[in-house]
N, C-alpha and C positions, 0 to 999 in steps of 0.2 A: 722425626716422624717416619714412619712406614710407608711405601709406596703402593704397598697390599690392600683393597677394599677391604673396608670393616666386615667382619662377618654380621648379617642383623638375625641371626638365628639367635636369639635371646635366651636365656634357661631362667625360666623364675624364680628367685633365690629360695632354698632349701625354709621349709617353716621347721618352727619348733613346736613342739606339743603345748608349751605353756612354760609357766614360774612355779619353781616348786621353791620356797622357805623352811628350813630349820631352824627350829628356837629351842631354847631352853633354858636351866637355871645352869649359872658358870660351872663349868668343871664336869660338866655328865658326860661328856666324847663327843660336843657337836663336828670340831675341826678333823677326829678321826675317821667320824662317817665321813666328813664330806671327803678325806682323800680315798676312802675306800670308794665310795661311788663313784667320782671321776678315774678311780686308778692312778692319782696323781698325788704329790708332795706340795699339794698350792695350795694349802692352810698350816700355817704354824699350829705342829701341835709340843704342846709343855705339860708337865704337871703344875705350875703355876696356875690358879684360879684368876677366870679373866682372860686369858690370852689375845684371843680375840677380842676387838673393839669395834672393829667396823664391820659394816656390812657389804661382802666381795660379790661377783657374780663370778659363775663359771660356766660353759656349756659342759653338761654331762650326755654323753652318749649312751641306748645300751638297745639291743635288738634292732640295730640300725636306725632308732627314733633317738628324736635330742631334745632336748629340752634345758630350760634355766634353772641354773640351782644357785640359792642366795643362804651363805654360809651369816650369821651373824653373833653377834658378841653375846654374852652369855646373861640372863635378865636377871637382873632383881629388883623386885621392885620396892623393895623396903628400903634399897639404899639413899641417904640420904647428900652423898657428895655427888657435884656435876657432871663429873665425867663416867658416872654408876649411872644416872638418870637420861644421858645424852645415848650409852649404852642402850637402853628400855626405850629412848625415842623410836634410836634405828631400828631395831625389833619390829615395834609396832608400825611402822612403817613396811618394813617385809612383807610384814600380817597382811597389809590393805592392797600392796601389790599382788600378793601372789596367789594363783587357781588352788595349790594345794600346801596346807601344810605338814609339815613334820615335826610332831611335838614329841623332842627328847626328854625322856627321864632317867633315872638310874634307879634299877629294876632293886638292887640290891641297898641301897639307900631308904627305898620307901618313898611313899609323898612328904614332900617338905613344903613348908608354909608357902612358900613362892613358885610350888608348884599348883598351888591351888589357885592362888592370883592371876597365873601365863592360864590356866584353863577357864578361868572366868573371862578372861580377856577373848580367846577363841571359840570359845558359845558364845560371845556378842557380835564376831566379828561375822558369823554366820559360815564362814569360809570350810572349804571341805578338810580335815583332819585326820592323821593317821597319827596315834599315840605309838611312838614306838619306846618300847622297856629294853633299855641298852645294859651291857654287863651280862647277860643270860649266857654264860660261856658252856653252857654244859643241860640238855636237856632234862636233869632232874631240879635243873633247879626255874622250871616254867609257870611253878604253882606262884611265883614271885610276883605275874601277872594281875592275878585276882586284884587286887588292892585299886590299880589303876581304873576298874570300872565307873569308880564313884566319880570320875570328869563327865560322864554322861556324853564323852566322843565318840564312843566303839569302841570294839575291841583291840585290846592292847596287840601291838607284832613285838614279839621274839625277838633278840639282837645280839651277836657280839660283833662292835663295830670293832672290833681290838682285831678279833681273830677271822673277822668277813663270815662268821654265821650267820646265814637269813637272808644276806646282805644282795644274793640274786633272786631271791623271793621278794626283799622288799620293791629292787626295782623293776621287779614284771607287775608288783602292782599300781607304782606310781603311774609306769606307763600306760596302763588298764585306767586307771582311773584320771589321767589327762585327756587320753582318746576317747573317756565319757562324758567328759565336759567339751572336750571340743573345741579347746582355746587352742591360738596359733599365731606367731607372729614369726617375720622375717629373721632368720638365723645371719649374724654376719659371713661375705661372703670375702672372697681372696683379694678384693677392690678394698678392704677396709683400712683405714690409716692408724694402724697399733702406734699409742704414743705413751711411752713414760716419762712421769714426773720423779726428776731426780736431784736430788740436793743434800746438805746438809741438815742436821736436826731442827727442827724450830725455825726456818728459815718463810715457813709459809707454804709448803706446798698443798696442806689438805683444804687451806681458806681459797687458793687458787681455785686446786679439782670442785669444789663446788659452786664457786663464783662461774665456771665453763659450764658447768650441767645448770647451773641454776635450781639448786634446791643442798640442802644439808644431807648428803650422800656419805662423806665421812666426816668424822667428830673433831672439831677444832680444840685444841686446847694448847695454853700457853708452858704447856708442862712437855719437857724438851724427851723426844721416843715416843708421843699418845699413837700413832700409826704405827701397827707391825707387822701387819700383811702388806700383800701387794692387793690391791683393790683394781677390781675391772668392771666396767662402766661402759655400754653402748650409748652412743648417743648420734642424732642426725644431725647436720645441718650444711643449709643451701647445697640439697641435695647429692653429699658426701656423708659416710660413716665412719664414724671416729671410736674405737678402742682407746678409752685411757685409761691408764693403770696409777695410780697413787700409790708411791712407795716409802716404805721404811725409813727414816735419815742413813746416811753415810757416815758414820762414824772415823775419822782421820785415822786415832790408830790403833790397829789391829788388837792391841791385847785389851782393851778398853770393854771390847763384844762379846759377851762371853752368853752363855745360855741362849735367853730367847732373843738378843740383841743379835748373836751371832747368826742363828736361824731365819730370823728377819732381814738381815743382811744379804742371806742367800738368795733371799726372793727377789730382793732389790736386782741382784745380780741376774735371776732368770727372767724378769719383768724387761731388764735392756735387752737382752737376747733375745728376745722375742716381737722387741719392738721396731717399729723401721723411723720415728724421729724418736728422739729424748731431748726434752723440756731441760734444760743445766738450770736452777732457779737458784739465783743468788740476791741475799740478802744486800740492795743496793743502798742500805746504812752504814754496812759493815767492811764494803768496798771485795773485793777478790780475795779469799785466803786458800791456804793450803787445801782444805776440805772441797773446798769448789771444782780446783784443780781437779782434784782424786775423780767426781764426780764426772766430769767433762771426757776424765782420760776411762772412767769404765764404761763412757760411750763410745767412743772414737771406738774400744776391743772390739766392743760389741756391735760391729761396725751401724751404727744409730746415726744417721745424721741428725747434728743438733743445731739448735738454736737457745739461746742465752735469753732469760726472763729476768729483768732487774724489778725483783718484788720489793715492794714498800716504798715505791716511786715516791707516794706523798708526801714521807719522813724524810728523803734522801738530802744530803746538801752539799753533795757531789753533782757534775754536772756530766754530757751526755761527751763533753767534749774530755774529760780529764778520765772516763772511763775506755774510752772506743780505743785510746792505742793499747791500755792495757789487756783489754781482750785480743787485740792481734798479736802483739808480742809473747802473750803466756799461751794461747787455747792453736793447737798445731794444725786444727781442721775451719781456721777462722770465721768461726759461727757469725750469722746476723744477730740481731739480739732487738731486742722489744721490752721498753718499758712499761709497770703494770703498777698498779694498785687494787688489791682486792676489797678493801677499804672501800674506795672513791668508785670503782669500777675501769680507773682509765687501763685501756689497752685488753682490755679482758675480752670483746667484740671482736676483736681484730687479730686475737693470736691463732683461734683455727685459721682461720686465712691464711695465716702465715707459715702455721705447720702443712696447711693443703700445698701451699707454692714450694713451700721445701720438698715434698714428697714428692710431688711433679717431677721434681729437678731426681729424688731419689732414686725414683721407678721408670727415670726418662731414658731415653736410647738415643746416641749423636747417629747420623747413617755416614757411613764408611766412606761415601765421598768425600762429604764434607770435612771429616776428622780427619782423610790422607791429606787435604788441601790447609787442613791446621797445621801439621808436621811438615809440609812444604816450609809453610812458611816461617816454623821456627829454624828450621836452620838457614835460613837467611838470617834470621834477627840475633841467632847467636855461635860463633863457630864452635864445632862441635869439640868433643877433649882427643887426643890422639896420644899414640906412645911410639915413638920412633918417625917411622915412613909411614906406618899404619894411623887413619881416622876415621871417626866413630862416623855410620852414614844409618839416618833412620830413614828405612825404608818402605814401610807400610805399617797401618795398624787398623787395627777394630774393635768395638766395642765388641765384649763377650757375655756380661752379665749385665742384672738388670737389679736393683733392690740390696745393697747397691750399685752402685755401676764400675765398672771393670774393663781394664783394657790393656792390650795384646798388642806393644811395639814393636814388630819385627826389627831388627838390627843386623849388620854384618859380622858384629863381634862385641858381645855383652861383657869381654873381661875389659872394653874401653869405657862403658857407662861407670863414670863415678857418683857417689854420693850426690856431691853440690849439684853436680850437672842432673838430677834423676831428681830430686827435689823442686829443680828449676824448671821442668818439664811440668812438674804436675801443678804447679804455683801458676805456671802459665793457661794448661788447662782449665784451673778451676777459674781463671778471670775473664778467660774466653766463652765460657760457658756457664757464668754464675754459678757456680759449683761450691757458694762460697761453706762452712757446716757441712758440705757432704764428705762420706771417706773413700777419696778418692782410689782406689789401688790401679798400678801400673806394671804390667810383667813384660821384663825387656826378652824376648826370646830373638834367638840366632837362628838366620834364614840358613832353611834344611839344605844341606849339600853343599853350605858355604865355609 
């Protein structure tokens, strides 16, 4: 802790104008507008019909105003399989969350049957409407418009999301027609605990993500890849804000990923990066496999402190005692770990908790006295390595970074730090300090002039 009084000059966290929703029938460019409007690569986009399946949040910025944009899977409503209909659930769910929608079509397409359904659906929903005619790459061809009148929303806007025609007209209107409705909620602020769910295929993680929000947020199914974005999720609780992100599986090996598996995998990859814990969820039927590993080690990169979720608790018939050395032995950053069942509900309560006390530990700071009177005392408890007449004397350190935490050994002479000895240093720290899942880094530096 700090010795500095808090500051109480408070800033009221920054509002957003409101929820803006995208829908439409698969395949018409929703995930292409939505990176053109962010500016970002944070929807898979494919020429596969479908791509999308769940519904992501993202904050979009533009004229200095922000607002929520919720990307979702592509509707039809005639389809007759579960994971088509589960598709059309989360849709109409967007629909009822959100101040305004954006109903995509393809301009050059025409109306198709199930564009007349998603229009039926949004004259009932009452909700304010912008039909936008996507594909218009070229201004003679705007007469394409006309036809769209017959949804009885307004008039149709112009689009090429491909080539960003329109694309800063459409959003001076969103922002115009949020600021007339007048909706607002808190934007997450730099306090928020970004968490992603990381694992193997089919292992459980999208029954998890919605067993934490409590509601059917992304789409369960036992068909192993149904998640291909990264999915983000605000949510409160016991007065902390939590970012979780729902990812793509991990596929073990490389050549395996190919098209949209492999794009989705990159999100996985940007969703750690971005995150300050990662969820490692492993399938605790199937015990530890190589896949887990992979998952645990592109958090450790991604410097994530984690912690280990053993899903399928209920099913398991392994016990808690034949698992805990093998997570010390295999995982380098030796995660705590928590069993769960999304099932039964057990441990589902109790893992923000757990992800809040690892964050704590993430975003925490040792003060410099205390951490030089740690170093005292390890070289009492272990003699240090030396080469010849010369040995290794630590002489001072500090913490430097914070998220995660970082620290600055000064030494007399950093060509006497070996290996074992530089691993035993931070093995030590992290038990002195409950550090256990976090990623420790250690920089032995040589005092100046010595």
């Amino acid at each position: 802790m700090s010795d500095e009084p808090e500051s109480t000059n408070i800033e009221p966290p920054e509002m957003l104008l409101g929820t803006v929703a995208i829908v439409g029938f698969p395949n018409v460019g929703k995930s292409t507008l939505v990176n053109r409007l962010t500016s970002s690569r944070a929807a898979v986009v494919h020429e596969t019909e479908g791509t999308t399946r769940d519904r992501k949040e993202l904050i979009c910025e533009w004229a200095g105003k922000r607002f929520l944009l919720i990307d979702t899977g592509g509707v039809d409503l005639t389809g007759e399989d579960q994971l088509t209909r589960s598709i059309a659930d989360q849709a109409k769910s967007a629909i009822e969350e959100a101040d305004l929608v954006l109903f995509l079509v393809d301009a050059r397409a025409g109306i198709t049957p199930g564009d007349e359904d998603l229009a039926t659906i949004l004259r009932a929903s009452k909700k304010h409407t912008i039909v936008i005619a996507n594909k218009i790459d070229d201004p003679s061809q705007e007469h394409l418009m006309a036809t769209f009148h017959r949804f009885g929303l307004g008039d149709p806007f112009p689009l090429s999301g491909l080539h960003g025609h329109g694309s800063g007209d459409l959003l001076d209107l969103v922002v115009e027609t949020l600021e007339d409705e007048a909706h607002g909620r808190p934007a997450p602020d730099d306090g928020a605990i970004r968490v992603a769910i990381l694992g193997r295929p089919n292992v459980g993680k999208s029954s998890l993500f919605n067993a934490l929000i409590g509601e059917e947020r992304t789409i369960v199914s036992d068909v192993p890849g149904t998640t291909r974005d990264s999915i983000d999720t605000i949510i409160e609780r016991d007065g902390r804000t939590f970012i979780l992100v729902d990812t793509a599986g991990l596929r073990r090996k490389r050549k395996q990923r190919q098209g949209i598996d492999y794009y989705s995998e990159l999100r996985a990859l940007e969703a750690a990066d971005r995150a300050d814990i990662a969820l490692i969820l492993i399938d605790s039927e199937q015990g530890i496999t190589e896949g887990d590993l992979q998952a645990a080690d592109i958090a450790r990169k991604a410097q994530c402190s984690t912690l280990v979720v053993l899903s399928k608790w209920d099913k398991s018939t392994i016990t808690i005692e034949e698992i805990r050395p093998q997570l010390l032995r295999r995982l380098r950053q030796r995660p705590p770990f928590i069993t769960t069942s999304a099932v039964t509900g057990r441990g589902v309560n109790r893992l923000l908790g757990k992800v809040g006390e690892l964050f704590d530990k993430h975003a925490g700071r040792i003060p410099t006295p205390e951490l030089n009177r740690f170093l005292g005392e390890l070289k009492e408890k272990r003699q240090a390595p030396s080469k010849g007449r010369r040995k290794l004397n630590l002489l001072y350190g500090a913490q430097v970074t914070t998220r995660p935490p970082r620290f600055r050994f000064t030494v007399n002479d950093t060509g006497l730090v070996t290996r074992d000895y530089g691993y035993w240093v931070e093995n030590e720290l992290r038990e002195r300090y409950e550090l256990e899942g976090v990623p420790v880094a250690i920089d032995f530096r040589k005092r100046p002039g010595s």
